[in-house]
LUMTORMI-874697 format. One record per residue (C-alpha): z, x, y. Coordinates in nm, 3 decimals. Layout:
N
[[Z; X; Y]]
...
***
This chain:
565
[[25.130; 2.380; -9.374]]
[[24.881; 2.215; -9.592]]
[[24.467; 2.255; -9.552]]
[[24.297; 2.016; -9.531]]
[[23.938; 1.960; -9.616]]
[[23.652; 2.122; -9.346]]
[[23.506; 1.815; -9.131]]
[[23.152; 1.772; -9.158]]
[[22.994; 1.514; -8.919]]
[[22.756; 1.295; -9.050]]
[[22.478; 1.460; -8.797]]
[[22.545; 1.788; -8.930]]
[[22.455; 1.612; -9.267]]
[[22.192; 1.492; -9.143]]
[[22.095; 1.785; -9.004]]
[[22.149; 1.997; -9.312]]
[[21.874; 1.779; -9.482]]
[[21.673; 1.773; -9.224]]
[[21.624; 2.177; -9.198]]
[[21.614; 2.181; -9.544]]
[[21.300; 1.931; -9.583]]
[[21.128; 2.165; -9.311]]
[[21.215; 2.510; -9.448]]
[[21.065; 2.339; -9.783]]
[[20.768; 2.213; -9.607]]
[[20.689; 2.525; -9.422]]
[[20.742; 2.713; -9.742]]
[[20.523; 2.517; -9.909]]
[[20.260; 2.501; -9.590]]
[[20.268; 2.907; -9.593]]
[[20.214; 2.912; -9.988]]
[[19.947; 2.651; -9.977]]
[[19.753; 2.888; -9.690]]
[[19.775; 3.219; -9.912]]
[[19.657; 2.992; -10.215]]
[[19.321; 2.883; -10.022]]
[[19.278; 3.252; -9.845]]
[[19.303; 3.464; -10.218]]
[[19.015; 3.382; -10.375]]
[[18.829; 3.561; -10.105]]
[[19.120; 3.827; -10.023]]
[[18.951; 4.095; -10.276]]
[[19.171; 4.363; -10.252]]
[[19.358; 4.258; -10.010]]
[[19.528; 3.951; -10.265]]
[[19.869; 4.180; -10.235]]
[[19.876; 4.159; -9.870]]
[[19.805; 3.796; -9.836]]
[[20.063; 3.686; -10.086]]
[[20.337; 3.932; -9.931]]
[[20.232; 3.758; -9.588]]
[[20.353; 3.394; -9.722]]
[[20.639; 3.582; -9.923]]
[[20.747; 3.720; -9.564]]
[[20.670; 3.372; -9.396]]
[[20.931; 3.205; -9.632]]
[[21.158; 3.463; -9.581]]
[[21.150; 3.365; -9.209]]
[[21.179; 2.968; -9.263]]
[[21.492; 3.028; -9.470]]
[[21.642; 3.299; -9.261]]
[[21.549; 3.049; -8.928]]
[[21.721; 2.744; -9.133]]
[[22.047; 2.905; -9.235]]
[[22.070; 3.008; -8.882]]
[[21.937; 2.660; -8.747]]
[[22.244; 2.498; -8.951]]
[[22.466; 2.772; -8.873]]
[[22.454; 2.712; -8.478]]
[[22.234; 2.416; -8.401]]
[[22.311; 2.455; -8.008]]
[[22.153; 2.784; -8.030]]
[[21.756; 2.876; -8.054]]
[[21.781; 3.183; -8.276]]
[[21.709; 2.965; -8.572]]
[[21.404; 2.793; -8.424]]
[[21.283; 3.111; -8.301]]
[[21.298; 3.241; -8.664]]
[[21.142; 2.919; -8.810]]
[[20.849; 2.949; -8.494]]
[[20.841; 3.333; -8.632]]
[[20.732; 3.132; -8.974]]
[[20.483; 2.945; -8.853]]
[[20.332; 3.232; -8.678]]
[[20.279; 3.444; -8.976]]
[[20.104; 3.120; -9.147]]
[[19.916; 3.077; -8.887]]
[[19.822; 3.462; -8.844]]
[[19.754; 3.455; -9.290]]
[[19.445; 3.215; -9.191]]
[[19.264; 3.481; -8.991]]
[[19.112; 3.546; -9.396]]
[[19.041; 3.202; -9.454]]
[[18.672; 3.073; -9.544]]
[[18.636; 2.851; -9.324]]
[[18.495; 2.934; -8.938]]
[[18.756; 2.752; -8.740]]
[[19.041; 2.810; -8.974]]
[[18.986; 3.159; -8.968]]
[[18.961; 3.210; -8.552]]
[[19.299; 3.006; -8.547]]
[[19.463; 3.262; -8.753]]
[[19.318; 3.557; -8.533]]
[[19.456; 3.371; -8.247]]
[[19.828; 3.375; -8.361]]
[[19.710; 3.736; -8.522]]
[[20.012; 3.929; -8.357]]
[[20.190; 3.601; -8.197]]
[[20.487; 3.715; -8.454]]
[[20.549; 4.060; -8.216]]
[[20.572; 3.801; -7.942]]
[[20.886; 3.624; -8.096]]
[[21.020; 3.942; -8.219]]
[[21.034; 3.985; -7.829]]
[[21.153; 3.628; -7.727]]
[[21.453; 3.722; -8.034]]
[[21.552; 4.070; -7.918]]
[[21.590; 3.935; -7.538]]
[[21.754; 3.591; -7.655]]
[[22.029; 3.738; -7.924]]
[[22.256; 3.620; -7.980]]
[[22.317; 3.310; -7.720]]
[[21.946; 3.205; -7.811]]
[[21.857; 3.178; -7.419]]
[[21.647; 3.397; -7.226]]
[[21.913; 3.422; -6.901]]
[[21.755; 3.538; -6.609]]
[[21.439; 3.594; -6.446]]
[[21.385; 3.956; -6.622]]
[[21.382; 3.817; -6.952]]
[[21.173; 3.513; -6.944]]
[[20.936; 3.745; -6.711]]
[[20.898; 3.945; -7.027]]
[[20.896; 3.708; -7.280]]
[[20.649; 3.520; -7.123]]
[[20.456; 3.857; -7.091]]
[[20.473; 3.936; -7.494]]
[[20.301; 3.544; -7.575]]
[[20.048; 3.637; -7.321]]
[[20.014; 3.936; -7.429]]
[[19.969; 3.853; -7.811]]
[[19.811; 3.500; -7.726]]
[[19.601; 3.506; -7.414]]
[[19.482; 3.860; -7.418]]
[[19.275; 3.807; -7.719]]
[[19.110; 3.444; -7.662]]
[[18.832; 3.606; -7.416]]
[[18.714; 3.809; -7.692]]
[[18.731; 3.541; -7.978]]
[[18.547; 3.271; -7.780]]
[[18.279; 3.533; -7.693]]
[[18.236; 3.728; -8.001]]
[[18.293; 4.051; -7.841]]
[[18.505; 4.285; -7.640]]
[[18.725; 4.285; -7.947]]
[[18.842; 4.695; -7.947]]
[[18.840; 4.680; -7.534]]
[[19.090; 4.382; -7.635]]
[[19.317; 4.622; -7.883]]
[[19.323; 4.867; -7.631]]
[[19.464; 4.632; -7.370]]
[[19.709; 4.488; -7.619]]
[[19.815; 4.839; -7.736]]
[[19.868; 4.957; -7.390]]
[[20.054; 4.671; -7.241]]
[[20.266; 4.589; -7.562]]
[[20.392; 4.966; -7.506]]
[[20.488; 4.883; -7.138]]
[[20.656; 4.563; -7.229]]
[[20.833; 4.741; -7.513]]
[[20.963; 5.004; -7.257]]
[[21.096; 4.769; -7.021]]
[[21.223; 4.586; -7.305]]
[[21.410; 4.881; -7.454]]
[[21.557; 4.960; -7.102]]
[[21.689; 4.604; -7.055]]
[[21.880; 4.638; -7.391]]
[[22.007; 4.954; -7.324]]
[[22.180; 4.758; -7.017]]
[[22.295; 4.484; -7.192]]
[[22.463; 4.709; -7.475]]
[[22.606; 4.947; -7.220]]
[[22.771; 4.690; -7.094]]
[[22.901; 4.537; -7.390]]
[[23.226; 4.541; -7.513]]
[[23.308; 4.744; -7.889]]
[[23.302; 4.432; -8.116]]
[[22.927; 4.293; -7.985]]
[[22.817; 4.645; -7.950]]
[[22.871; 4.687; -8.343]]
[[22.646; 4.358; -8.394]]
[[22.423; 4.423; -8.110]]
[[22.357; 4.807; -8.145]]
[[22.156; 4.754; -8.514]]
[[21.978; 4.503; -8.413]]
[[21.829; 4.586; -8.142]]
[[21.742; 4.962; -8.279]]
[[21.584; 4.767; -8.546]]
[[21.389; 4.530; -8.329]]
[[21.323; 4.827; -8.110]]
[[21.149; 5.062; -8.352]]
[[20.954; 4.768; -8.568]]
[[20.777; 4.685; -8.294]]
[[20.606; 5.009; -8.154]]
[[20.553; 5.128; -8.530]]
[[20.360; 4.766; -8.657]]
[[20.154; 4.849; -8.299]]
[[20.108; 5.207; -8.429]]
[[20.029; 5.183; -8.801]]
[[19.710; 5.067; -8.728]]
[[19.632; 5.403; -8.581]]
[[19.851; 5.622; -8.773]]
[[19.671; 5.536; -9.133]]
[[19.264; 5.554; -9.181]]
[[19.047; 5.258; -9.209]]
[[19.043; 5.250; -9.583]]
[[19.434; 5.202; -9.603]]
[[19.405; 4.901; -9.485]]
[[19.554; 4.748; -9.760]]
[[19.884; 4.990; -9.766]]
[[19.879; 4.914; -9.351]]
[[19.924; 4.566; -9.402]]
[[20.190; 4.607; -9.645]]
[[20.388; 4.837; -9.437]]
[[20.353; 4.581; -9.138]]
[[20.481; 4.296; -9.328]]
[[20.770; 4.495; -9.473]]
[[20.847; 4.567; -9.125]]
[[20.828; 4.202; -9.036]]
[[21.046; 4.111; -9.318]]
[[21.361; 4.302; -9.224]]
[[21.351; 4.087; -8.870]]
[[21.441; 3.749; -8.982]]
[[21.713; 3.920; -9.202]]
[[21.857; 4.153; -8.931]]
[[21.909; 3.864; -8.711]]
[[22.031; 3.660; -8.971]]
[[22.281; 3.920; -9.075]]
[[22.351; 3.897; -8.657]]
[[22.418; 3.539; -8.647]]
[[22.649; 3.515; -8.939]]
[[22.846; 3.832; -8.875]]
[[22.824; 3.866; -8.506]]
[[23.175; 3.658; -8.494]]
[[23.035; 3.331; -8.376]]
[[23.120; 3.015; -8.581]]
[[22.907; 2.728; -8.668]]
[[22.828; 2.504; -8.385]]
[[22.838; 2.125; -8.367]]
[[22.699; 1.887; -8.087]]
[[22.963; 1.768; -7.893]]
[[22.927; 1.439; -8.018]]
[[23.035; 1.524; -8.331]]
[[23.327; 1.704; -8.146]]
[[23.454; 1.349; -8.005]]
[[23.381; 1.184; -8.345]]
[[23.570; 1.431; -8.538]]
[[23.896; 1.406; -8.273]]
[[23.884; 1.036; -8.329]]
[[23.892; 1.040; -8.740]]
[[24.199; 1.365; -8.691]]
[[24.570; 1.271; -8.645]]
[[24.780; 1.539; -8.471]]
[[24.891; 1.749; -8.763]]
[[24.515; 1.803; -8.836]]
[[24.444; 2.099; -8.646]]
[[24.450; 2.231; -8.353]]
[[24.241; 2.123; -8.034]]
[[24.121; 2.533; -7.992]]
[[23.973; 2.535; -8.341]]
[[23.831; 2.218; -8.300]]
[[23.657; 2.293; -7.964]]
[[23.600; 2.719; -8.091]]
[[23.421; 2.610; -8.372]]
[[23.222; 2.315; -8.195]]
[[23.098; 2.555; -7.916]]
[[23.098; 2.865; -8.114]]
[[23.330; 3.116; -7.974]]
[[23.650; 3.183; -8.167]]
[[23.802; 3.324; -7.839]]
[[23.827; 2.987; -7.687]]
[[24.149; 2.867; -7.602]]
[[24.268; 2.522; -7.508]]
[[24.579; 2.532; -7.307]]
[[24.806; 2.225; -7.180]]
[[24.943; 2.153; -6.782]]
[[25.316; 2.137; -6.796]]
[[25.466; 2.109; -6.470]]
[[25.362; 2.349; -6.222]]
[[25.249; 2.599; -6.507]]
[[25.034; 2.613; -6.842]]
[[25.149; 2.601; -7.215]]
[[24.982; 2.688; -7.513]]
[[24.960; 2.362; -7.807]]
[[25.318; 2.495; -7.923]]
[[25.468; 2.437; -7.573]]
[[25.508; 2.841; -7.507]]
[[25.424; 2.917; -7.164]]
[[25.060; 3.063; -7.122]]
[[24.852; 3.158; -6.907]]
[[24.492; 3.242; -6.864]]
[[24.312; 3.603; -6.879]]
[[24.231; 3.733; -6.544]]
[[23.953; 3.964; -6.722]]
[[23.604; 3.890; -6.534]]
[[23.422; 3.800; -6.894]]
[[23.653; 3.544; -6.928]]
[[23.574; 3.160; -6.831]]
[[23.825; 2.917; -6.694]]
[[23.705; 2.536; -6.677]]
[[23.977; 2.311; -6.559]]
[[24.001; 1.963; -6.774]]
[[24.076; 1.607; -6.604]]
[[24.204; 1.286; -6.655]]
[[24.225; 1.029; -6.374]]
[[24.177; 1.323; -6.155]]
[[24.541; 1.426; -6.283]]
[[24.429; 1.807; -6.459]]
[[24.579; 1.793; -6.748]]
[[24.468; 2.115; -6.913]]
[[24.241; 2.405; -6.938]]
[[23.968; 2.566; -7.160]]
[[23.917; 2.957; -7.110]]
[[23.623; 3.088; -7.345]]
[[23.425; 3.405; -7.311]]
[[23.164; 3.416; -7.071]]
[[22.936; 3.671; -7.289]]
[[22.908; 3.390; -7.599]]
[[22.606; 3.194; -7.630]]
[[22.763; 2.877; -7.415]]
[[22.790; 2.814; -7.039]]
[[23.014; 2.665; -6.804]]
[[22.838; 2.322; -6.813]]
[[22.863; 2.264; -7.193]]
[[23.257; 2.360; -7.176]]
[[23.290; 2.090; -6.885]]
[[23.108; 1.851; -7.128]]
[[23.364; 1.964; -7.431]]
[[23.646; 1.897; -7.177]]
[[23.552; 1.577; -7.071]]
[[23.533; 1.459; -7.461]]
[[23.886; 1.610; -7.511]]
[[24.058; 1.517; -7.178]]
[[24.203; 1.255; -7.376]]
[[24.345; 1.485; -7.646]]
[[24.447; 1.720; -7.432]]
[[24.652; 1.502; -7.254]]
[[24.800; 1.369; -7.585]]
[[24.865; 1.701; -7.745]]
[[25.049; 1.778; -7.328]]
[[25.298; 1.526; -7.385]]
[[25.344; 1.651; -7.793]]
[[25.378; 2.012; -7.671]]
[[25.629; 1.872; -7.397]]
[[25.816; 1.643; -7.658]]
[[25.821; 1.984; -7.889]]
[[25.949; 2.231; -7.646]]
[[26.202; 1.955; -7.537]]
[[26.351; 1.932; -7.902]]
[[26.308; 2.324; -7.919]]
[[26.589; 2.274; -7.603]]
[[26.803; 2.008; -7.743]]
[[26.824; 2.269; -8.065]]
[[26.895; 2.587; -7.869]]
[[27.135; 2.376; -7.666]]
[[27.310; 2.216; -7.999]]
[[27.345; 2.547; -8.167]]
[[27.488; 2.669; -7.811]]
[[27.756; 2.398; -7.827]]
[[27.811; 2.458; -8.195]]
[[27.904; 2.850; -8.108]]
[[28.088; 2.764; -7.812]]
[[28.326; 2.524; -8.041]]
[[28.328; 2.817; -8.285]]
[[28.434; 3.033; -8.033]]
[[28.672; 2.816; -7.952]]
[[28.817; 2.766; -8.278]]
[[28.782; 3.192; -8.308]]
[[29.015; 3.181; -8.007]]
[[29.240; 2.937; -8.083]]
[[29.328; 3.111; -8.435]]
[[29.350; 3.469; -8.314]]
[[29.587; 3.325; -8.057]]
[[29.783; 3.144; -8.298]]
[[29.794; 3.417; -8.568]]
[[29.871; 3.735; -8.323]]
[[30.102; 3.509; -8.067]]
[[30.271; 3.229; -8.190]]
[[30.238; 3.357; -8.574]]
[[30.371; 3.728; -8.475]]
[[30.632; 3.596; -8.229]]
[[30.794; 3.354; -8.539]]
[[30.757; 3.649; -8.777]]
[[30.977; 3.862; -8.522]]
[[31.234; 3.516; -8.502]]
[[31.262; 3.535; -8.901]]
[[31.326; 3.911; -8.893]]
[[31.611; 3.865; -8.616]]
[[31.745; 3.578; -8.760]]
[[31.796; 3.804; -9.098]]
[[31.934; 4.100; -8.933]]
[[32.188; 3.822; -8.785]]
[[32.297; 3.698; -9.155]]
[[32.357; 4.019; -9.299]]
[[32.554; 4.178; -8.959]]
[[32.903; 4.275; -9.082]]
[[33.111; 4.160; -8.780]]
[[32.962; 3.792; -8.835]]
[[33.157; 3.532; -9.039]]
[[33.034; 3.385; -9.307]]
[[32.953; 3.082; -9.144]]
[[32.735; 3.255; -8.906]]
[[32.555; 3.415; -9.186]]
[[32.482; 3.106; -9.390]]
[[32.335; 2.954; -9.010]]
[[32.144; 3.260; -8.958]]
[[31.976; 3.269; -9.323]]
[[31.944; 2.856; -9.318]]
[[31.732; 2.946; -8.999]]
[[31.540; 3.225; -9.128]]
[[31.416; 2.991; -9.372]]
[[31.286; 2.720; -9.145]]
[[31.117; 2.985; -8.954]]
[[30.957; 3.077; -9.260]]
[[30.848; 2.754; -9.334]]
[[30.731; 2.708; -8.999]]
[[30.542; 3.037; -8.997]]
[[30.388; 2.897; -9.287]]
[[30.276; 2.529; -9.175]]
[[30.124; 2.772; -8.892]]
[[29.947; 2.965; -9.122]]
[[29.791; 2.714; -9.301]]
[[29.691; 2.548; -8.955]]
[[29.547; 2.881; -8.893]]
[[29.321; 2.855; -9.154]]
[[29.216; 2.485; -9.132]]
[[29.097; 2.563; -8.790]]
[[28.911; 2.900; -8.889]]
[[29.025; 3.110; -9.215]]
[[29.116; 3.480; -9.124]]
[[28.858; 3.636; -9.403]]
[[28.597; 3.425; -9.229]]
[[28.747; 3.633; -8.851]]
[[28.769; 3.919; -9.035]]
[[28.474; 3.985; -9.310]]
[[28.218; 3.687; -9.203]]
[[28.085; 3.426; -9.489]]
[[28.036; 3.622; -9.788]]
[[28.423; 3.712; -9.797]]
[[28.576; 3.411; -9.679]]
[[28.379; 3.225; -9.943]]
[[28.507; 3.463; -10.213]]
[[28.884; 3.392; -10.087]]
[[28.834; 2.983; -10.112]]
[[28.690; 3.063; -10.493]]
[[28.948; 3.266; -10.567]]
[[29.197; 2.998; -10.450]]
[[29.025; 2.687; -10.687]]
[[29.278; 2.525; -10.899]]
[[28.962; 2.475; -11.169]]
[[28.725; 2.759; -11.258]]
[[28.422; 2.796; -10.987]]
[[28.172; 3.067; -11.010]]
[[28.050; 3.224; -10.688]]
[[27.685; 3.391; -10.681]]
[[27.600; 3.540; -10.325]]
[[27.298; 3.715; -10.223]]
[[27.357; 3.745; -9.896]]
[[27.206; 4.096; -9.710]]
[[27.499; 4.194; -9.491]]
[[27.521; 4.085; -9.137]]
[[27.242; 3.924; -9.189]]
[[27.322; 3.584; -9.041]]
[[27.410; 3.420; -8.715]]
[[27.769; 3.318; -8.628]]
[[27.671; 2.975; -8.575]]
[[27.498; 2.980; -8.954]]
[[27.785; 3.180; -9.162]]
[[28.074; 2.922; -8.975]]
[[27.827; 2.675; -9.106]]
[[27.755; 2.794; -9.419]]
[[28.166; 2.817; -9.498]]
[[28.249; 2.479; -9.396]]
[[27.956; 2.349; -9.624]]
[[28.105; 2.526; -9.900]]
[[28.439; 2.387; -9.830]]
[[28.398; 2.039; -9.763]]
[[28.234; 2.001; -10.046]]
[[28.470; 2.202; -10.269]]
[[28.747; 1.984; -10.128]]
[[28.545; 1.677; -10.276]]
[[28.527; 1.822; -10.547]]
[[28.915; 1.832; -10.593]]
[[28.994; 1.539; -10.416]]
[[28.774; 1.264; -10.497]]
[[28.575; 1.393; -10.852]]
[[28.843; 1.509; -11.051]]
[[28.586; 1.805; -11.127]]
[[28.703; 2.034; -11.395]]
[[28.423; 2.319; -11.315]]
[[28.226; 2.377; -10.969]]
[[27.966; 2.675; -10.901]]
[[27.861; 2.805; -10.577]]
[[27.515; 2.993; -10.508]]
[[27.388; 3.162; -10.140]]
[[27.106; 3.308; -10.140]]
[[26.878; 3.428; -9.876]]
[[26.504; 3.399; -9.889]]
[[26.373; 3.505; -9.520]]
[[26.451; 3.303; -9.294]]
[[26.685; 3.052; -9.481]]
[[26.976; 3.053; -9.639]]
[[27.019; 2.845; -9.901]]
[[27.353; 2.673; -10.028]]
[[27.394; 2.474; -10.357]]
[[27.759; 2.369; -10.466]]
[[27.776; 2.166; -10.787]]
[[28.063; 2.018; -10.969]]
[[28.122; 1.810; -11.314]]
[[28.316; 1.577; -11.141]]
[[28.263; 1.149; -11.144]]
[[27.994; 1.173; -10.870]]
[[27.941; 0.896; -10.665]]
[[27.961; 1.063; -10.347]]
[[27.871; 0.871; -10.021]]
[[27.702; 1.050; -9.784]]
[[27.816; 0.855; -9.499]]
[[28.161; 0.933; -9.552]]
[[28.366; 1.065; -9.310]]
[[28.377; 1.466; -9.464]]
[[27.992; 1.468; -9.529]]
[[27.872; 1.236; -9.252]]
[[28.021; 1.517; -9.027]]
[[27.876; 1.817; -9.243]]
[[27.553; 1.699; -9.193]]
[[27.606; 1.656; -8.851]]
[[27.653; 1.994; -8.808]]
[[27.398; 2.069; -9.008]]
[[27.175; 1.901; -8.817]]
[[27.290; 2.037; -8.510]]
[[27.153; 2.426; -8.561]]
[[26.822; 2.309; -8.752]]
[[26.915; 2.300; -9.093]]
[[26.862; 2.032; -9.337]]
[[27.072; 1.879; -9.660]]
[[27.018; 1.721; -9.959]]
[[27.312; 1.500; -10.180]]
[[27.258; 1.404; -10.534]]
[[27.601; 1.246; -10.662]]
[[27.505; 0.975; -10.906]]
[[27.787; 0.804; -11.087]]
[[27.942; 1.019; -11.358]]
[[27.658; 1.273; -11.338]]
[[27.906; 1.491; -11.122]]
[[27.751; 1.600; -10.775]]
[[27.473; 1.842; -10.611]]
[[27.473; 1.953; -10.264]]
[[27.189; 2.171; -10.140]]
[[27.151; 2.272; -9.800]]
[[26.863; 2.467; -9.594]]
[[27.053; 2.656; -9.309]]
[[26.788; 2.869; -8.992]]
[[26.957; 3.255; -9.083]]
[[26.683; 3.416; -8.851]]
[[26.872; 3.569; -8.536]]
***
């Protein structure tokens, strides 16, 4: 199978510049804030450059994510996290109204740690619980404080309000996790269980340093805060690209990219997994009353309650299915959407999966017909060499015992022995028929020691090598596999004039491989009568053949036969 190259629609192009002009921009916006705030920052210069160091860290973090699944709001939440701390870095700023829009957005960055906690990893806040608290944390950070900052007081009444209902929202925060992991299967739980410890415990403790240390550490409190703030952008990071959720594509791109693919391309699951982002997904096909997978096995969807079944349409005939995992980060509605883009394809790769399982039947039913006629043949010469064969054998010995009885004349004699003779010869016309229709060592022993009998019985030197494992292959293949060697030996004789021929079987897996070459005047036709009807059994149990016979080069047969039982 060959790979090909990873499709990249032009809007994910586009897109990859795009993030990567903003994470630039706010990188430079966040550097440019700590460059006008340090001249004024005293001893507090460390803290203000860490804050832009930690902003950066978030605009990259929220850009790799952004491109990584642009259908999902972790990465804008990270980026938003970003502009937060810029904001927040402003609070020191010398000028008036500068410096009351950073203590506005002062602790705005606890509020998206919130919104990211309860959205991870489908980006979403699902539910009235969530956005109830999300909404809580901006008001919390945001809305609290303004009173105080438009009236120039009330500002430790204000930190006490903050502290005290940040550690309510926190609590029912932490409890609403410990749902969603405990109900989580193992594989999300390892991604989920880290993060949300981590996110759990920040939190509280950036709340809590500010008590924890005196009022002259301010300087090692604000360090400890952002250092705290910088392992959230790369926890969730770490979530997003190792929580088992692929890249994401609009499902635009999804129709583009089926459009510019040919069958043998890919499959429609990977294509539609790695547009909507869960490598779960499966696409299966409508054949008949049941459903097939794109190799024309019969499939069928999970009945497990996490798992999503959207039926897919064309010309209100359903055609297919898509079953995807109802935890991921997409819903019902954007798998309808993919299957509307794909109906088409789905319907296409129906019919190939139909065509393939149909030639998967015409094979089983060739190779069928092949070991019935070998059977046949199997029957046919045992009946012929232990009946007809035996019974003349028995005729020859009577007709001996007859020419050498003393009471018969010598007339009788001669007669008797005349006769024994033509029963011998016609014992041995038999035997040879016995062996054109299926050779006794090939009854007996199977490939490997019939082969070795026609070698032996060359009239020009041919060199056998075999590695064959022992009953390792099918009737239907070793029958095969002689007559190949045969025929083609035969031509060798007959039409080459071949003075040397060598013979190699070897097995590698699942094939068996066959190469008979001889000196002789090549020139072989491969539509002749002997090889037109090797290939065509060739052909028949799935194997394949290849002639090389140019004139006075001698001739090279190579054949490919299935050996897997």
């Amino acid at each position: 199978m060959s790979t090909s190259t990873r499709y990249r629609a032009p809007s994910i192009r586009s897109l990859w510049w795009a993030l990567s002009i903003l994470v630039l921009l706010g990188s430079m916006l966040s550097m440019v804030v700590s460059a006008m705030v340090l001249p004024d920052a005293g001893g507090g210069a460390v803290a203000i450059a860490l804050f832009a160091v930690v902003a950066v860290v978030y605009f990259i973090a929220g850009g790799v994510a952004w491109l990584r699944r642009p259908a999902n709001a972790i990465g804008v939440l990270l980026v938003w996290g970003g502009v937060a701390l810029t904001a927040a870095n402003l609070a020191n700023a010398p000028v008036a109204a500068l410096a009351a829009l950073g203590d506005v957005f002062a602790t705005a960055v606890l509020a998206v740690i919130v919104h990211l906690l309860l959205a991870f990893p489908t980006g979403r806040l699902n539910g009235a619980v969530p956005r109830v608290l999300a909404g809580a944390a901006y008001a919390i950070a945001i809305l609290v404080p303004l009173p105080s900052l438009v009236l120039g007081t009330g500002a430790e009444a204000v930190a006490i309000v903050q502290s005290a209902a940040g550690l309510v929202l926190m609590i029912a925060t932490a409890a609403l996790l410990a749902v969603r992991l405990r109900g989580a299967d193992r594989r999300a739980r390892r991604v989920l269980l880290p993060l949300y410890t981590y996110g759990i415990v920040a939190v509280p403790a950036l709340v809590a340093l500010p008590a924890l240390l005196p009022s002259d550490q301010a300087v090692l409190r604000a360090g400890l805060q952002l250092l705290l703030l910088l392992g959230v952008p790369i926890a969730f990071l770490i979530g997003v690209l190792a929580g088992g959720f692929a890249a994401t594509r609009e499902l635009a791109d999804l129709g583009e990219r089926l459009s510019t693919t040919t069958p043998g391309d890919g499959s429609l699951s990977d294509a539609v997994a790695e547009t909507l982002g869960d490598p779960s997904l499966r696409v299966l096909l409508r054949s008949g009353e049941g459903l097939v997978d794109e190799d024309g096995d019969p499939a069928r969807v999970s009945a497990h309650p996490d798992r999503g079944v959207v039926d897919v349409d064309v010309d209100g005939r359903t055609v297919g299915a898509i079953e995807y995992d109802r935890r991921s980060e997409i819903d019902e509605a954007r798998v309808r959407r993919a299957g509307r883009i794909i109906a088409v394809a789905i319907d296409r790769a129906r019919l190939s999966a139909e065509l393939r399982q149909s030639r998967r039947e015409v094979m089983a039913s060739r190779i069928r017909i092949v070991e019935a006629a070998d059977r046949e043949r199997f029957r046919i010469a045992r009946d012929l060499h232990d009946g007809l064969q035996a019974r003349l054998v028995l005729l020859g010995v009577e007709a001996q015992q007859i020419a050498h009885a003393g009471e018969v004349s010598a007339e009788v004699a001669e007669a008797a022995t005349a006769l024994r003779r033509r029963i011998d010869d016609a014992a041995g016309d038999l035997r040879r028929l016995v062996h054109d229709v299926l050779p006794m060592p090939l009854m007996e022993g199977g490939v490997i020691p019939a082969v070795e009998d026609l070698v032996d019985r060359m009239p020009i030197p041919t060199t056998l090598s075999a590695h064959v494992e022992p009953g390792a292959l099918p009737d239907a293949t070793g029958t095969t596999a002689y007559f190949v060697v045969a025929e083609t030996l035969a031509n060798a004789i007959k039409h080459a004039d071949a003075e040397r021929a060598t013979v190699t079987l070897s097995q590698d897996g699942p094939t068996l491989h066959i190469t008979v070459v001889d000196d002789g005047a090549g020139g072989a036709d491969a539509n002749g009568r002997g090889l037109r009807g090797l290939a065509d059994r060739v052909d028949a149990i799935g194997g394949a053949w290849f002639l090389s016979s140019p004139a006075g080069g001698g001739t090279r047969v190579e054949v490919r036969l299935p050996c897997a039982s």
